[in-house]
C-alpha positions as CSV (number, residue, x, y, z in Angstrom):
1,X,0.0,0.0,0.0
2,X,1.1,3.4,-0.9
3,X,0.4,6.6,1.1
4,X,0.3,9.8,-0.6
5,X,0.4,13.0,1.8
6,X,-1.4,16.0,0.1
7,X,0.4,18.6,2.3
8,X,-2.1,21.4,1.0
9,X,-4.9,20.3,2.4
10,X,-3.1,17.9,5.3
11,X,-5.4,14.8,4.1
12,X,-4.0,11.7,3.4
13,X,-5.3,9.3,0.6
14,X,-4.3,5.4,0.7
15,X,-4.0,3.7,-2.9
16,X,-4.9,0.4,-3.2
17,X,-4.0,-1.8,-5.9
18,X,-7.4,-2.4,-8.0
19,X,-8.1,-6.1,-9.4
20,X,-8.7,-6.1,-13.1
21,X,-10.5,-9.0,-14.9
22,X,-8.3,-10.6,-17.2
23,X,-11.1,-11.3,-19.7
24,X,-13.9,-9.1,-21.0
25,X,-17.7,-9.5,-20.0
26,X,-18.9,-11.1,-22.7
27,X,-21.5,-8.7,-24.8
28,X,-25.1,-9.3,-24.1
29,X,-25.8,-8.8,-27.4
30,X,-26.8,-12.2,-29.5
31,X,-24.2,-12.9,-32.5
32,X,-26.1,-12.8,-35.2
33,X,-24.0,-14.8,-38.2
34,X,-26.8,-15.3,-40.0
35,X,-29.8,-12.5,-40.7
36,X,-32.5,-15.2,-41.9
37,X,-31.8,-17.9,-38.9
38,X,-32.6,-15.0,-36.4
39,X,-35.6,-13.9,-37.8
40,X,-36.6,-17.2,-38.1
41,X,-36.1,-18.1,-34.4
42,X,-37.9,-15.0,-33.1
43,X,-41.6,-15.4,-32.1
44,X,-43.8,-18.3,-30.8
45,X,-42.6,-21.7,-31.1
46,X,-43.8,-25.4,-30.2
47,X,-41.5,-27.0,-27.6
48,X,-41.5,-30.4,-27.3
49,X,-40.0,-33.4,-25.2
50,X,-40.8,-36.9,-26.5
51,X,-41.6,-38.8,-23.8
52,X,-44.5,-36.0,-23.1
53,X,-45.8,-35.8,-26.5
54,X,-44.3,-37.1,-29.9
55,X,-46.3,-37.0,-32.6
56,X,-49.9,-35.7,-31.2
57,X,-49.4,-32.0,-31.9
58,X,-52.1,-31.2,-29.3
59,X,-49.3,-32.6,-26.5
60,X,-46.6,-30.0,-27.7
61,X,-45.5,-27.1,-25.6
62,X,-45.2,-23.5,-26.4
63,X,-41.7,-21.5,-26.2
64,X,-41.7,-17.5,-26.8
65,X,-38.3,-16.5,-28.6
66,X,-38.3,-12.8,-27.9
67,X,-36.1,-10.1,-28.4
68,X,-34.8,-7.7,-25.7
69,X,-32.5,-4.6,-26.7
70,X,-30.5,-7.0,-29.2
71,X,-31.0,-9.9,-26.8
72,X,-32.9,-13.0,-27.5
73,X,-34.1,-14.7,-24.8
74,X,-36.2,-17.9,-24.9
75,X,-39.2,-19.3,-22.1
76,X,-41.7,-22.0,-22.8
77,X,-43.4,-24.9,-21.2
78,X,-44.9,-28.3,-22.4
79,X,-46.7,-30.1,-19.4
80,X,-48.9,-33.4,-19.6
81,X,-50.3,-34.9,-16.4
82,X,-47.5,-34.6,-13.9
83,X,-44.6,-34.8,-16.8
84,X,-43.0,-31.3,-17.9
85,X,-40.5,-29.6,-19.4
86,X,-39.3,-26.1,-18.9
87,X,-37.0,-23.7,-21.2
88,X,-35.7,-20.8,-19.7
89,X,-32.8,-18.5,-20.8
90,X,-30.8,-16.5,-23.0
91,X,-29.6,-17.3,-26.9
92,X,-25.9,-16.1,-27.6
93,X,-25.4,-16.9,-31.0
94,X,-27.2,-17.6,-33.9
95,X,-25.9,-19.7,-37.2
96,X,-27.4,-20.8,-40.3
97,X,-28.4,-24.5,-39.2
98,X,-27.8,-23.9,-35.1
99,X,-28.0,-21.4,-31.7
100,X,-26.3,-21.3,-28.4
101,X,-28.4,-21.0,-25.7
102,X,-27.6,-19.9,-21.9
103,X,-29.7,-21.3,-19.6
104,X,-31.8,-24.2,-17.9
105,X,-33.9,-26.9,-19.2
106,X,-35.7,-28.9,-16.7
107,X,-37.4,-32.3,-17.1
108,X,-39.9,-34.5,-15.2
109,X,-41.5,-37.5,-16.5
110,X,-42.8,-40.4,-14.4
111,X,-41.0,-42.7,-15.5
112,X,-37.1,-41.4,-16.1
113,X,-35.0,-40.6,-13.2
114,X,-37.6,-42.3,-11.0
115,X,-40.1,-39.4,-11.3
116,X,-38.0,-36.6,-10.1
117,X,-37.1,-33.6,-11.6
118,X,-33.9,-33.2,-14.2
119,X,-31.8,-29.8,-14.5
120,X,-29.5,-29.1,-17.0
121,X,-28.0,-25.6,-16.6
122,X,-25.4,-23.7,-18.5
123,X,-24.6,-23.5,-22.5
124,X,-26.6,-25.7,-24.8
125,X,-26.6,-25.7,-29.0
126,X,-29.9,-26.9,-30.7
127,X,-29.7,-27.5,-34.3
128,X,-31.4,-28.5,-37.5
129,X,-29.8,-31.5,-38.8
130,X,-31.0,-33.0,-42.6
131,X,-33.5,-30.7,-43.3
132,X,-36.0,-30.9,-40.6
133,X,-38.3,-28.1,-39.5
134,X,-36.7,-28.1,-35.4
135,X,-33.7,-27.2,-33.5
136,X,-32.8,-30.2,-31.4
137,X,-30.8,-30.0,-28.5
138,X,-27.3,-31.7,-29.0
139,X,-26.8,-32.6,-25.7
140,X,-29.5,-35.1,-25.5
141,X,-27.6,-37.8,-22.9
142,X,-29.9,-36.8,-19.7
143,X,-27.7,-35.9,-16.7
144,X,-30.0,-37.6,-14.6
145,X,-29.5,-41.3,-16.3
146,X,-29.2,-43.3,-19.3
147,X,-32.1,-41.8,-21.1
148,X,-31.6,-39.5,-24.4
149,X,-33.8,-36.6,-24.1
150,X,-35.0,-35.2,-27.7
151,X,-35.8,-31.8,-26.3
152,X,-36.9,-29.8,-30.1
153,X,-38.0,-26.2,-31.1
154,X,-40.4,-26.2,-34.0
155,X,-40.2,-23.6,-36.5
């Protein structure tokens, strides 16, 4: 530490050394690579987890993709019965076929993980693979046990 005397005034003023981040905040901003993905992503969505509902339309979800000061953010349910999923978070980057999403996805079903809840938290990509009219997330293995989750957004 390093005292400085300012005999003007006869005050003393201690400098302390001040921590600086070695890395940037990251901008909260979504990347947007690609001008036609992003306008496709924004709006209301169908959200679906297969073991809730996979091919009766009626069982899907709804997922609100919404833009906030150059932010996309993304919230939506799908519940049936007791069985749910959740969506809840922010999108960082947007590509032609794929987006990066910041956030949690929760899952119960009654008969995976013994009928409790399962959390994943943190960054996620959904893509489109061979031509289909979703973003599924890639990281289907389920934390929570052996099952593979097909958690997709619907166009």
């Amino acid at each position: 530490m390093k005292v400085i005397s300012l005999l003007a005034i006869g005050l003393s003023i201690a400098l302390y050394p001040i921590a600086l981040s070695a890395q940037p905040e990251p901008s909260p901003r979504t990347i947007v690579n690609n001008a036609a993905a992003f306008r496709q992503l924004r709006g209301d969505r169908k959200l679906n987890l297969q073991w809730i509902g996979w091919d009766n339309w009626s069982d899907f979800g709804n997922a609100k993709v919404f833009d906030r000061r150059g932010t996309l953010f993304i919230r939506g349910k799908q519940t049936k019965g007791d069985d749910f999923l959740t969506i809840d978070g922010k999108i960082l980057r947007v590509d032609a076929k794929e987006f990066t999403f910041r956030g949690r996805i929760v899952t119960k079903v009654k008969d995976n993980n013994n009928g409790q809840a399962c959390e994943r938290e943190g960054d996620m990509v959904f893509k489109i693979t061979q031509n289909r009219r979703y973003w599924r997330l890639q990281q289907m293995q389920s934390p929570c046990g052996t099952e593979t989750d097909y958690v997709d957004i619907f166009m």
